[in-house]
C-alpha positions in Angstrom: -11.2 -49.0 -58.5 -12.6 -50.9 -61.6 -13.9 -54.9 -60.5 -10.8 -57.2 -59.0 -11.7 -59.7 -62.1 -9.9 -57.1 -64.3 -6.9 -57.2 -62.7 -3.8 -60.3 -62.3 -2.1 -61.0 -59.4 1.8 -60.4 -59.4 2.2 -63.8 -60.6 0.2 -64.2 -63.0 0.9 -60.8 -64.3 4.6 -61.8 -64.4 3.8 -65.0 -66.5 2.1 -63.1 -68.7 4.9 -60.9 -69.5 7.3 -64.1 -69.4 9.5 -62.3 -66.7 10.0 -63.4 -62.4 7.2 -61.5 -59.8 10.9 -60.0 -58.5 11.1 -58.1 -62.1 8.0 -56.7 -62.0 8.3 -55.7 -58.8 11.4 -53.6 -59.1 9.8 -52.3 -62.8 7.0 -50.6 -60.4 9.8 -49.7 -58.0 11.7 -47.8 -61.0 8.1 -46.0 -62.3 8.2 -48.2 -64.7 4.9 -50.1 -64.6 1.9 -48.5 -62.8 0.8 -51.6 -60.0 -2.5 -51.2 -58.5 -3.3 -52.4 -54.6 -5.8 -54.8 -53.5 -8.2 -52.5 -51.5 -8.9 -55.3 -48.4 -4.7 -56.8 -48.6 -2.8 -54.1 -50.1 -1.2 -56.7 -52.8 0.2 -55.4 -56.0 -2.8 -56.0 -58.9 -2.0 -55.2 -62.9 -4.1 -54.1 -65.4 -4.0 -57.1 -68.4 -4.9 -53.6 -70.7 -1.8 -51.8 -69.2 0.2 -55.1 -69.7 -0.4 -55.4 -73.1 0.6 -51.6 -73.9 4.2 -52.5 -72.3 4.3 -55.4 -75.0 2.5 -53.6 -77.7 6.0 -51.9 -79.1 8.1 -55.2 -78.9 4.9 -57.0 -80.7 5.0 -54.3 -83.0 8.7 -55.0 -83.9 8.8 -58.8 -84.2 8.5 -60.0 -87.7 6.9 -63.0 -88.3 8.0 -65.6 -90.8 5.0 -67.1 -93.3 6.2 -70.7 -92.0 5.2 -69.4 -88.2 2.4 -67.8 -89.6 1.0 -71.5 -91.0 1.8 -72.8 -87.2 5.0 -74.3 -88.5 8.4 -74.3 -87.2 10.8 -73.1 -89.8 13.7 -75.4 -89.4 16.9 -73.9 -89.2 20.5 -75.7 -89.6 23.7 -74.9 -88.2 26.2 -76.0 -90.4 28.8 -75.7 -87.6 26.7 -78.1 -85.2 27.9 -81.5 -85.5 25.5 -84.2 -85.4 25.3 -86.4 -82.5 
């Protein structure tokens, strides 16, 4: 097992991902994320690498907008909202 500083803890790991600990616990259920165990407590441990490769194909599909780019919100209007 590589060093426990390379690893997050099922909450952290979950934040990461913006998703509850319950979700990623039933993605390793499903074989769909690889958790790794704490060799003393046996708790669920993720690679930040193997997180990132789950994103990496939603990353890869987002398209950013050159006013996000410039750290700007783009304002966006709905004309059917009416104002308060």
């Amino acid at each position: 097992m590589d060093k426990l500083k390379d690893f997050l803890r099922i909450s952290e790991a979950a934040e990461y991902l913006g998703v509850s600990p319950n979700t990623l616990r039933n993605w390793e259920n499903a074989g769909k994320i690889a958790a790794h165990r704490h060799p003393v407590n046996g708790y669920r441990l993720f690679k930040q690498e193997e997180l990132d490769e789950l994103l990496r194909p939603i990353q890869s599909s987002e398209v950013v907008e050159p006013d996000e780019e410039a750290g700007k919100k783009k304002q966006t209007s709905n004309p059917n909202k009416k104002p308060r």
